[in-house]
Z-matrix of the N, CA and C atoms (Angstrom, degrees):
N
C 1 1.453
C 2 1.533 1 110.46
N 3 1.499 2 110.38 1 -34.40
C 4 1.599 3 104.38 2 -172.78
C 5 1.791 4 110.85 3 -75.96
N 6 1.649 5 110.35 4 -26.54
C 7 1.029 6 119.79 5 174.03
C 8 1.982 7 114.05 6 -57.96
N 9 1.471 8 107.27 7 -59.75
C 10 1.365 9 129.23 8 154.27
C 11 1.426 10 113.64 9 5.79
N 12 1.664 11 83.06 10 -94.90
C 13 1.844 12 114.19 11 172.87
C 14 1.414 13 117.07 12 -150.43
N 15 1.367 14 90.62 13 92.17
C 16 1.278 15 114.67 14 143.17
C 17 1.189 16 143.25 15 -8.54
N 18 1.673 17 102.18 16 -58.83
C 19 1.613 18 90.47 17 176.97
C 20 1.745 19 124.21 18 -107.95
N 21 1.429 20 96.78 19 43.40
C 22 1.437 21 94.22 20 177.65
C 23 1.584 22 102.77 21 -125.90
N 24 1.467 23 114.29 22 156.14
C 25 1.777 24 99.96 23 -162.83
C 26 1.588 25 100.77 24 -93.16
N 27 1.420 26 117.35 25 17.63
C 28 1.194 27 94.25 26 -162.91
C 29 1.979 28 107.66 27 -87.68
N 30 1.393 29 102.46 28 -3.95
C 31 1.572 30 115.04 29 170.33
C 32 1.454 31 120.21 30 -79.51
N 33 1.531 32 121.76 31 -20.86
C 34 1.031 33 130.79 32 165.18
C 35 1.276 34 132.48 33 -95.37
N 36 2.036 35 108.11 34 -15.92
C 37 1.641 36 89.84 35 139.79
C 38 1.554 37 135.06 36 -83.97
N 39 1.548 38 110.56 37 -10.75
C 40 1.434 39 100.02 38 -178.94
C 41 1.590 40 99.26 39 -65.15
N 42 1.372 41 125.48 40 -52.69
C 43 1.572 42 121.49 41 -166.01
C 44 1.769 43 102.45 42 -42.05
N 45 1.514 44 110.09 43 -53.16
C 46 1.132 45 104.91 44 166.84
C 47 1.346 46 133.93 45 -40.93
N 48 1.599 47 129.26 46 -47.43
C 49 1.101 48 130.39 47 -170.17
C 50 2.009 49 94.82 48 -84.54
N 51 0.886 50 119.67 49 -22.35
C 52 1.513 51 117.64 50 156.55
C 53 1.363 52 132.24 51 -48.93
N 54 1.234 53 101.12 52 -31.78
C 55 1.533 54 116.19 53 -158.36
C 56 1.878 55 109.56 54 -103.39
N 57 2.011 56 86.25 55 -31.27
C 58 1.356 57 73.56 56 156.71
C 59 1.622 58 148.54 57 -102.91
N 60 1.869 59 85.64 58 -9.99
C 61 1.806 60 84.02 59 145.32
C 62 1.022 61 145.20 60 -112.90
N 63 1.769 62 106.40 61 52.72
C 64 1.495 63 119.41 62 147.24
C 65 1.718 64 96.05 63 -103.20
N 66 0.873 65 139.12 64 45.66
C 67 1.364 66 140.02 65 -176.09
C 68 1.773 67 111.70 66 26.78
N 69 1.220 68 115.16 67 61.43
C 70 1.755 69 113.30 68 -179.36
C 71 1.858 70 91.69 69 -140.88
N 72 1.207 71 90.81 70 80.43
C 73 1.737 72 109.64 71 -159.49
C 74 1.753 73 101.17 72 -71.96
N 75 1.757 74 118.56 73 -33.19
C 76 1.424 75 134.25 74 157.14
C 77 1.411 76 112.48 75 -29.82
N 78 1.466 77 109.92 76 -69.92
C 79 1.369 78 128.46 77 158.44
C 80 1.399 79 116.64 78 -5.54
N 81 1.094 80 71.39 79 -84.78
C 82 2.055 81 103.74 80 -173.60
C 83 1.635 82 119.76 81 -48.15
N 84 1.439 83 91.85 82 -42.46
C 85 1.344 84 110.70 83 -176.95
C 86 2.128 85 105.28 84 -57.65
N 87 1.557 86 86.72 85 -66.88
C 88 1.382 87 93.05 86 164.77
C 89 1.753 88 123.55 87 -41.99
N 90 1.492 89 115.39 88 -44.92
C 91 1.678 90 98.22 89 -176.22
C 92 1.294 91 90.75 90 -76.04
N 93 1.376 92 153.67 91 -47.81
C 94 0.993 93 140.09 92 -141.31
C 95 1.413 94 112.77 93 -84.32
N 96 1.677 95 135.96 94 -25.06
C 97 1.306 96 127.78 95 123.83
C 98 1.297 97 140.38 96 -18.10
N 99 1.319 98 124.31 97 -39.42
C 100 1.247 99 151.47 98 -162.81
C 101 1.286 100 99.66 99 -84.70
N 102 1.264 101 115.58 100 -55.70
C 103 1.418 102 112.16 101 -177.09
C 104 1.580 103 118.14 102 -100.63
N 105 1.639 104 114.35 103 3.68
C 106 1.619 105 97.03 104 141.30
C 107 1.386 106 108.66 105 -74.32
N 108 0.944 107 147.87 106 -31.48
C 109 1.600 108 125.66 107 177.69
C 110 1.326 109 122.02 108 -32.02
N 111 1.288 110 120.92 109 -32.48
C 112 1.420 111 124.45 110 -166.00
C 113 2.044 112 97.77 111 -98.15
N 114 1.716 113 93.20 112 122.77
C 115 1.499 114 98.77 113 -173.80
C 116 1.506 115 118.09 114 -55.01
N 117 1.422 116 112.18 115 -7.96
C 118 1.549 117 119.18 116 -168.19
C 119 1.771 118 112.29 117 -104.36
N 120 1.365 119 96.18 118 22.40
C 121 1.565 120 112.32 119 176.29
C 122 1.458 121 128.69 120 -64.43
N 123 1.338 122 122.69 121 137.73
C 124 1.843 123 104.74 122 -160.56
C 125 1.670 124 93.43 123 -88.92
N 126 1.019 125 130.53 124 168.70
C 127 1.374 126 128.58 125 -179.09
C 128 2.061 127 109.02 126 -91.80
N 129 1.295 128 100.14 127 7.40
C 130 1.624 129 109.47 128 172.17
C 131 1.596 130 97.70 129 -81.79
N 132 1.183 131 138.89 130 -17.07
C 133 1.582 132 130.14 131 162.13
C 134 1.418 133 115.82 132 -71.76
N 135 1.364 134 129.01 133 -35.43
C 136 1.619 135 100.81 134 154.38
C 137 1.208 136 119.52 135 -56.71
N 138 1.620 137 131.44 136 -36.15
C 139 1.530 138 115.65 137 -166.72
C 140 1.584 139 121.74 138 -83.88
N 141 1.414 140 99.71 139 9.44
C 142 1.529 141 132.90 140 168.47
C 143 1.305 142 107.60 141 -73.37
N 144 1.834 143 100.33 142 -79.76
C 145 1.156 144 119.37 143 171.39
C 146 1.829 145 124.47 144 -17.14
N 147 1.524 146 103.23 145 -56.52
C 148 1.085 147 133.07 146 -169.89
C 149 1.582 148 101.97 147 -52.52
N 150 1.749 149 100.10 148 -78.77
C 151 1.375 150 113.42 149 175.47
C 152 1.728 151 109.78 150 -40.90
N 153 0.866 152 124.61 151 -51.15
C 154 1.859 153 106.26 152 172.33
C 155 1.743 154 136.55 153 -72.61
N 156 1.324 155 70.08 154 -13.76
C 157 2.011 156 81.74 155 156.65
C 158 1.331 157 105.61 156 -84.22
N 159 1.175 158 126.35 157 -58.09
C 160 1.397 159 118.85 158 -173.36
C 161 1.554 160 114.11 159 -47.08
N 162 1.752 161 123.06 160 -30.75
C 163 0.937 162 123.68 161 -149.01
C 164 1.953 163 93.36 162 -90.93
N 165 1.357 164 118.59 163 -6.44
C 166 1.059 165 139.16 164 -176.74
C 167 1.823 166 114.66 165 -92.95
N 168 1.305 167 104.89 166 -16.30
C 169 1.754 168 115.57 167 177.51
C 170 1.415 169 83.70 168 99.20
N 171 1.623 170 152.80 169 -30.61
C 172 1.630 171 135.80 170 -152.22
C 173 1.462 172 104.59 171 -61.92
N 174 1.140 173 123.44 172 95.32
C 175 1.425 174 102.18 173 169.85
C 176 1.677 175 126.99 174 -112.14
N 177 1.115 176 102.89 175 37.43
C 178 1.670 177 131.79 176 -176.74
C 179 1.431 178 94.73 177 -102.53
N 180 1.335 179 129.10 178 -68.66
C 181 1.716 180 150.50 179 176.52
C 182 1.452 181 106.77 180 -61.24
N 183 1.722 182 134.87 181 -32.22
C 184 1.318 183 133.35 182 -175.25
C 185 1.807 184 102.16 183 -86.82
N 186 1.858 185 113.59 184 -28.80
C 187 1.209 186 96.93 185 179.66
C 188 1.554 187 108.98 186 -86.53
N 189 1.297 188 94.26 187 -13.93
C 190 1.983 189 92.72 188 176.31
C 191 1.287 190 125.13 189 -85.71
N 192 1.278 191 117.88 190 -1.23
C 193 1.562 192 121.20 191 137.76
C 194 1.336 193 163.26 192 -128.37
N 195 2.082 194 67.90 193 27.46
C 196 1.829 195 95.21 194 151.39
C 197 1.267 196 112.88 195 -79.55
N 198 1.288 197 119.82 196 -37.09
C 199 1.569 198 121.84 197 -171.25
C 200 1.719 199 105.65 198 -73.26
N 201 1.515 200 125.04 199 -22.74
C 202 1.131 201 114.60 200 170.11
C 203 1.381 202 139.98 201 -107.06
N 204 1.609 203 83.90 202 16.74
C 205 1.547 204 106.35 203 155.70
C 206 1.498 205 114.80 204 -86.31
N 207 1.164 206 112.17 205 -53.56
C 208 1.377 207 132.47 206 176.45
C 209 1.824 208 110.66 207 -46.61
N 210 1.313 209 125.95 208 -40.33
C 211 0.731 210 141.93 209 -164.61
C 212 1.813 211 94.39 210 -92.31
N 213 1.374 212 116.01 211 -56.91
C 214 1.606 213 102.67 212 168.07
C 215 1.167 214 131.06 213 -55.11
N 216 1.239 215 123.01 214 -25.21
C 217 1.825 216 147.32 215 -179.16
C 218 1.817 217 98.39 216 -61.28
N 219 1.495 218 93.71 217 -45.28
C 220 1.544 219 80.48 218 -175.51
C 221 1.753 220 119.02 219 -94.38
């Protein structure tokens, strides 16, 4: 899909949500950056985001993008 199209993030969160259940949460972290870039991003990629920091021990960076998920939701 990311090959596909490119410029929509929704290929760079699935790689993400791939990446983080093969446990390579770095990975993940990276697509899931990638595809906030794109303004048409759902706010379920921070709570992605989140979950692979946590899976990393960060929990400074996992609560800061729970809150900006939370904060996009509304």
């Amino acid at each position: 899909l990311v090959r596909q199209v490119p410029n929509r993030s929704v290929g760079y969160q699935q790689v993400g949500l791939a990446k983080l259940w093969l446990g390579e949460p770095q990975e993940a972290i990276e697509s899931f950056q990638r595809a906030m870039e794109f303004d048409a991003h759902p706010p379920r990629v921070y709570f992605y985001l989140g979950l692979a920091h946590q899976q990393l021990g960060r929990e400074k960076l996992r609560d800061a993008a729970f809150e900006k998920a939370e904060a996009e939701y509304k």
